[in-house]
PANU-285412 format. One line per field, with one value per residue: x, y, z of N, C-alpha, C in turn; residue number from 1. Coordinates in steps of 0.1 Angstrom, whole numbers. Example, Ala and Ser with C-alpha at 12.3 -4.5 7.8 and 13.67 -1.06 7.14 Angstrom:
% PANU-285412
n.east = c(132_128)
n.north = c(-57_-22)
n.up = c(78_71)
ca.east = c(123_137)
ca.north = c(-45_-11)
ca.up = c(78_71)
c.east = c(132_129)
c.north = c(-33_0)
c.up = c(78_79)
k = c(1_2)
END
This chain:
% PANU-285412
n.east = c(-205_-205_-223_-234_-235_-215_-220_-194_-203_-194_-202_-181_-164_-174_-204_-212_-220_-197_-183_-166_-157_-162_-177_-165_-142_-148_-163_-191_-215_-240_-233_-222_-243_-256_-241_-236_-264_-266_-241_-255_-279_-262_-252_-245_-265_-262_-246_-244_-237_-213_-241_-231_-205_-205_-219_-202_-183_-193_-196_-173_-167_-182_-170_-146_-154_-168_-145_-131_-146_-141_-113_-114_-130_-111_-88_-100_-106_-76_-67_-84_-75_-47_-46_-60_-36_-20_-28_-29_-6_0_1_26_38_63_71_99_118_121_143_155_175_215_238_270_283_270_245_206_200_183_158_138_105_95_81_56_50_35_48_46_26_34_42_61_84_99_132_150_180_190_216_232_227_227_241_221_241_239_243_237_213_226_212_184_170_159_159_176_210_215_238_256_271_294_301_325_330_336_327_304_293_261_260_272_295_332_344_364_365_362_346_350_346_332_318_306_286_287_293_326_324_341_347_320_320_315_340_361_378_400_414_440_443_440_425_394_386_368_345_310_296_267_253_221_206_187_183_189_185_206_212_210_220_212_181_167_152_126_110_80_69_92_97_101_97_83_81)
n.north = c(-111_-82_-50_-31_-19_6_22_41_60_76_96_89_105_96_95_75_59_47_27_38_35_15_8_-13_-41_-67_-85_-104_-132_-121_-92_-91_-96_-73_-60_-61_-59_-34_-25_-36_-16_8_-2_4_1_-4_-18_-47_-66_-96_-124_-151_-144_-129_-148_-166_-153_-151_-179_-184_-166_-177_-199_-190_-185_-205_-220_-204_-207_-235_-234_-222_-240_-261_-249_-244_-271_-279_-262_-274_-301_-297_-287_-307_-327_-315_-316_-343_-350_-336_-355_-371_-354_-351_-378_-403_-408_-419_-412_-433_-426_-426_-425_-415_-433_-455_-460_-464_-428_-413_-397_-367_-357_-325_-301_-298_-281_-264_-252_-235_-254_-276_-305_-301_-315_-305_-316_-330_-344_-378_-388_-405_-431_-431_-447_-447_-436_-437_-429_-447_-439_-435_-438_-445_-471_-469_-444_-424_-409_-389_-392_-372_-368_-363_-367_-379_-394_-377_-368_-346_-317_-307_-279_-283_-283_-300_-325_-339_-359_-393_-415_-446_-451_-478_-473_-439_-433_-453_-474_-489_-517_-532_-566_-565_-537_-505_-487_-465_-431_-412_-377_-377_-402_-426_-455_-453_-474_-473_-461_-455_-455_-469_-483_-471_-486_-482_-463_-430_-407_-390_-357_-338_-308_-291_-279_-305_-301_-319_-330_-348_-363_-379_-399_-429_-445_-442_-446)
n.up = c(-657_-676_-663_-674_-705_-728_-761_-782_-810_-843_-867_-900_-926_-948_-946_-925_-901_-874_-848_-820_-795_-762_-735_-714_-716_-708_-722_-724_-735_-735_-737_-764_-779_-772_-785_-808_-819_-815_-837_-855_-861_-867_-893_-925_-948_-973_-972_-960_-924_-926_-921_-911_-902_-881_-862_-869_-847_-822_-813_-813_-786_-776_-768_-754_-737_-720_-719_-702_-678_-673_-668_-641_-628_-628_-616_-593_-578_-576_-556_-534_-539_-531_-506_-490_-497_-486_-456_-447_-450_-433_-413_-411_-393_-367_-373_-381_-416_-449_-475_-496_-500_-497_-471_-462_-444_-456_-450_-454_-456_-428_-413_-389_-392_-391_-401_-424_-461_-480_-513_-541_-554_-546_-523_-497_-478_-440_-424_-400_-402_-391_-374_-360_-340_-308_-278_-248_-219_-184_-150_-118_-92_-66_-40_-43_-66_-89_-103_-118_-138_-161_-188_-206_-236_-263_-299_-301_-282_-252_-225_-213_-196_-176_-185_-211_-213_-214_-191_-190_-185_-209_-226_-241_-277_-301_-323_-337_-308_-299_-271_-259_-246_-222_-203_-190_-186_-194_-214_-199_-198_-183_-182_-187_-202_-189_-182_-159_-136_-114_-120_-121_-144_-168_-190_-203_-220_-238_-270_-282_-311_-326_-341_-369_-371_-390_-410_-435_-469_-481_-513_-507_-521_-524_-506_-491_-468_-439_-405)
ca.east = c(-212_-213_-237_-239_-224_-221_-210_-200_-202_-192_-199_-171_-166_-184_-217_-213_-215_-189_-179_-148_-152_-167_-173_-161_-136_-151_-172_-201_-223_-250_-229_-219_-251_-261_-228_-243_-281_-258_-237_-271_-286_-255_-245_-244_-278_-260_-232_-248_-225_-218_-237_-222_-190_-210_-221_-185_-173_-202_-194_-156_-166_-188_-164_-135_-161_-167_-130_-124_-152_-137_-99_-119_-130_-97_-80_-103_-105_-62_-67_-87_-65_-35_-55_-61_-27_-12_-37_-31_9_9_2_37_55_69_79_110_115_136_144_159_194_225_248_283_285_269_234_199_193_168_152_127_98_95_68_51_46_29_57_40_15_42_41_75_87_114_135_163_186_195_231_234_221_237_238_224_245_233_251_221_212_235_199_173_179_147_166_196_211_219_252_257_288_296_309_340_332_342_319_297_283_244_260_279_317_340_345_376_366_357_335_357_334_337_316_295_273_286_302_332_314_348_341_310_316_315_359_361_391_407_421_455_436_441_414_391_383_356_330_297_288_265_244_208_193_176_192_186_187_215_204_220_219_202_169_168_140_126_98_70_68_101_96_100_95_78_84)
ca.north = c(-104_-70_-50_-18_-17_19_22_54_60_91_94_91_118_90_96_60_56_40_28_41_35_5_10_-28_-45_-74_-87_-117_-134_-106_-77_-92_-98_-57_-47_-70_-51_-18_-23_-38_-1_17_-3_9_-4_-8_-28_-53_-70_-105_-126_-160_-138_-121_-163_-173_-149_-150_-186_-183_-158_-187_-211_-186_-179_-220_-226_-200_-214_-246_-231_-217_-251_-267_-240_-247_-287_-283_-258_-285_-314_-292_-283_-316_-335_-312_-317_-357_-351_-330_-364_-375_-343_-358_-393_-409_-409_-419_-410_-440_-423_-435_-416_-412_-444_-468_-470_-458_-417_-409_-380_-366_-346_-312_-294_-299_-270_-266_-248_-236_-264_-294_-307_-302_-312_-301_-324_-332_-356_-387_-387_-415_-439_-430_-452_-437_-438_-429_-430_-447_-427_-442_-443_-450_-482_-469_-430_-420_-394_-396_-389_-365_-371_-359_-380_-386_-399_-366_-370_-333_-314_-300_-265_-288_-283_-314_-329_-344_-381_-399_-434_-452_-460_-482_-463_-424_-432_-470_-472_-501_-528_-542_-574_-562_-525_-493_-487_-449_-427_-396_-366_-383_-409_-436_-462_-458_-487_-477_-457_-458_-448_-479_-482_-476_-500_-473_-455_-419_-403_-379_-346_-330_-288_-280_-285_-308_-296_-330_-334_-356_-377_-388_-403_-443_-452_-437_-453)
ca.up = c(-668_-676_-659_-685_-718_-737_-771_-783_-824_-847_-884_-909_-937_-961_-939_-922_-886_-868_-833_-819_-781_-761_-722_-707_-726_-706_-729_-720_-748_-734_-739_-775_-786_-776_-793_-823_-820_-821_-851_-872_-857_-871_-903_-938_-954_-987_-974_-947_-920_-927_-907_-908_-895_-867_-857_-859_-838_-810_-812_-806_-775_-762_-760_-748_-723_-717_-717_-689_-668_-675_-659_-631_-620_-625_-603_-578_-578_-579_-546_-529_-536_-527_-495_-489_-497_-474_-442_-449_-453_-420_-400_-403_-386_-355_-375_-388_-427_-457_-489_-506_-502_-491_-465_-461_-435_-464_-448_-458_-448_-424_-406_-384_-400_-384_-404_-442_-462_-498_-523_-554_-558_-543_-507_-494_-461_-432_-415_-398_-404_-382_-380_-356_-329_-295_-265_-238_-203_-171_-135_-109_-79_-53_-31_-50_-78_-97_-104_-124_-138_-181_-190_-219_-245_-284_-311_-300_-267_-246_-219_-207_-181_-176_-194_-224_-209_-213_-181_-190_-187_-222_-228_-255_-285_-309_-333_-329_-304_-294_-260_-259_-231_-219_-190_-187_-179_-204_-208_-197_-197_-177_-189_-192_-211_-185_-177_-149_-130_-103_-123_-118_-159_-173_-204_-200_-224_-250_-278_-287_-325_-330_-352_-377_-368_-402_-415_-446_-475_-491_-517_-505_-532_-524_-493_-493_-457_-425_-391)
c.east = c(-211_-223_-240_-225_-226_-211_-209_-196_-198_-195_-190_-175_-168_-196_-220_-208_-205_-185_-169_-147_-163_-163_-164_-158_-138_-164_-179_-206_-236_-245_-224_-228_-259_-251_-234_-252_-272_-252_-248_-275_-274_-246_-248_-255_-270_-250_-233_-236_-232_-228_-232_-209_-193_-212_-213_-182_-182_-199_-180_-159_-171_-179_-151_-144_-166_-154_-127_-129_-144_-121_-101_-120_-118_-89_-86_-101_-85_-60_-72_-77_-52_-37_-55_-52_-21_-18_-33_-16_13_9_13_47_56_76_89_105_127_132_147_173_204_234_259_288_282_250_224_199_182_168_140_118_96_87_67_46_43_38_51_34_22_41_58_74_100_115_144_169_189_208_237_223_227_231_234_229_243_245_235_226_217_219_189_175_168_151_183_194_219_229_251_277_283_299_318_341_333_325_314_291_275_253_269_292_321_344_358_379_361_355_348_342_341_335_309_286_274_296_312_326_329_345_329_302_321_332_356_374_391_410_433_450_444_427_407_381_372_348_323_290_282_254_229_196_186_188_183_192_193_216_216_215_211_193_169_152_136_110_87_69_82_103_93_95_90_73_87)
c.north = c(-89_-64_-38_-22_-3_20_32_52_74_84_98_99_105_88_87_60_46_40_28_40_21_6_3_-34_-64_-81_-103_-116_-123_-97_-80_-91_-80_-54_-55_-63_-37_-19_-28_-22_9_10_3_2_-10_-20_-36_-57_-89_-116_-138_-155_-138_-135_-172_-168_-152_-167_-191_-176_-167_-197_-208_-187_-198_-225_-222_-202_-225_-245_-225_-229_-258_-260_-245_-261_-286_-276_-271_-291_-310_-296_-300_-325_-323_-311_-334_-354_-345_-345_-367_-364_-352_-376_-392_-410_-416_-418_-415_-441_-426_-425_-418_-434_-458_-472_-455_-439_-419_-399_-380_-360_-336_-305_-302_-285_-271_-255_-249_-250_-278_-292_-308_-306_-308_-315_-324_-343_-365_-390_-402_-418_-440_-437_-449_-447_-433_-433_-431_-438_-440_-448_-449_-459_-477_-454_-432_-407_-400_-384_-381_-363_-371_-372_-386_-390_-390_-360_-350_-329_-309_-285_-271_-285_-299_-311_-332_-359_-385_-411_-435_-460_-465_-475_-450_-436_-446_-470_-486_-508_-535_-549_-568_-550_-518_-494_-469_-448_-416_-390_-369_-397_-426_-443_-462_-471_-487_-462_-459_-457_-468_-476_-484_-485_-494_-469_-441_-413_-394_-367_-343_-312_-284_-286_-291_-310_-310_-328_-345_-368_-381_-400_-421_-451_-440_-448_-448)
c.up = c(-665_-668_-671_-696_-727_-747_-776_-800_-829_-863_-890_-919_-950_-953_-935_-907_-877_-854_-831_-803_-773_-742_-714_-721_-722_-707_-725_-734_-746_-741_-757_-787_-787_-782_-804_-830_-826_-834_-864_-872_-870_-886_-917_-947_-968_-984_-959_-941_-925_-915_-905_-898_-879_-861_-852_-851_-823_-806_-806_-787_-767_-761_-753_-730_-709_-710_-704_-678_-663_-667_-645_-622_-620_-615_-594_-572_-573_-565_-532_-531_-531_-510_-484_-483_-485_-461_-441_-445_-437_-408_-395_-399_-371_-359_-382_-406_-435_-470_-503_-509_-494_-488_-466_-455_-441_-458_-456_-450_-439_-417_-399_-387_-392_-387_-419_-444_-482_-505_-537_-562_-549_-526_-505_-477_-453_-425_-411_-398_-392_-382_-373_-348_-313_-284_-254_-225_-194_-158_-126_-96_-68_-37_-31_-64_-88_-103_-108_-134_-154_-180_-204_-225_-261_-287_-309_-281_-250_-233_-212_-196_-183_-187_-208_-224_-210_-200_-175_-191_-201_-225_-244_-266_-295_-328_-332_-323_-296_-285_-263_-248_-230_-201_-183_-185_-192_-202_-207_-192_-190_-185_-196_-201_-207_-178_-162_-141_-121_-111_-123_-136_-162_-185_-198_-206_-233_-258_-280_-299_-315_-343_-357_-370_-379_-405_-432_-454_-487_-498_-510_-511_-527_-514_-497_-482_-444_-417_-383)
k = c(1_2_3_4_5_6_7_8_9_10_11_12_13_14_15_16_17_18_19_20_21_22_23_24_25_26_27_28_29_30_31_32_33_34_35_36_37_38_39_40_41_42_43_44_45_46_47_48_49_50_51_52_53_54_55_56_57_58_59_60_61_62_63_64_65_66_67_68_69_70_71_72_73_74_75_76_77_78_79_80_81_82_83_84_85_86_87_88_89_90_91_92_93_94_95_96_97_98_99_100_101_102_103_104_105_106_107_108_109_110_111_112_113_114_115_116_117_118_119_120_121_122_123_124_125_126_127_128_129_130_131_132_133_134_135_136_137_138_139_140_141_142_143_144_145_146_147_148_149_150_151_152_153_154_155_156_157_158_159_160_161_162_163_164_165_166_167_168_169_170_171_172_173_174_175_176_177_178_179_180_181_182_183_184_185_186_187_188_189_190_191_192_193_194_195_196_197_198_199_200_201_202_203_204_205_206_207_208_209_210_211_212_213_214_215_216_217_218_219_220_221_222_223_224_225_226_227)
END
């Protein structure tokens, strides 16, 4: 509401007062009803105002004035539930997802959630994709049978060292991520890409997701599965 309203008036060269200025263009049903009192004060005795007119309009102002209450509480109610859906949605950062979509390989997408974040009213989330399922292989500790040491190797087999150099030895897979098990033992190759026969490399029994490098931006709503 208003807190002061001043109206300023001048008389027209037919000796008829008129208002030509108006402090706050922020007008309340208060400040309507003193600009009302004022123009009865300064009208033309011979030529009243209507007032049906003056009733409709004060009636229009209250329900502009209703309406925008009425968009006030909807903004806020739409801030809450935003507020909300996205404190609920952050639970699943750290889980598995899917979108319903189908990769390259023929199977469902999936991904890991990484953060949620609200995008002009919508819950969006980050994630990265799951590209595969890799076997993990370790070499045991020649001393201790309860200690080993996890083997790191790409897509194509090309087995790694602690700083990510090829080694030169490479696990034969059958597919990303799936070692060949021939008679019982992983098949691993040399540089010359001949079979060695006394390595110690064996499968440890878990698998580990394989990331994509980029962050993929999915709606919320899309989401079909979390696991």
């Amino acid at each position: 509401m208003a807190s002061t309203i001043e109206v300023n008036s001048s008389v027209g060269i037919d000796g008829n007062s008129y208002t030509t200025a108006i402090s706050n263009d922020k007008l309340t049903n208060d400040d309507f009803l003193k600009l009302m009192i004022q123009e009865l004060k300064l009208q033309d005795p011979t030529k009243p105002m209507d007032s049906a007119q003056m009733l409709s309009t004060q009636m229009q102002m209250s329900q502009m004035n209703t309406n925008q209450e009425m968009i006030k509480a909807m903004q806020s109610m739409q801030t809450a539930f935003t507020q909300s859906s996205l404190s609920n949605a952050s639970g699943i950062i750290g889980k598995n997802i899917e979108d319903g979509n189908i990769g390259s390989s023929g199977t469902t997408k999936a991904y890991t959630v990484r953060s949620v974040e609200n995008v002009d009213g919508e819950i969006q989330v980050k994630a990265q994709e799951i590209l595969y399922l890799e076997d993990r292989v370790v070499v045991p500790d020649s001393t201790d049978a309860t200690k080993s040491t996890v083997v790191n190797y790409n897509a194509a087999g090309e087995i790694l060292d602690d700083k990510g150099n090829k080694t030169g030895n490479k696990i034969v897979l059958t597919a990303p991520g799936v070692p060949l098990v021939s008679d019982g033992k992983l098949t691993v190759l040399d540089a010359n890409n001949e079979k060695i026969t006394n390595h110690k490399y064996t499968l440890a029994g878990v698998t580990v997701p394989v990331y994509s490098d980029q962050l993929t931006t999915l709606p919320f709503s899309n989401i079909t599965k979390i696991f």
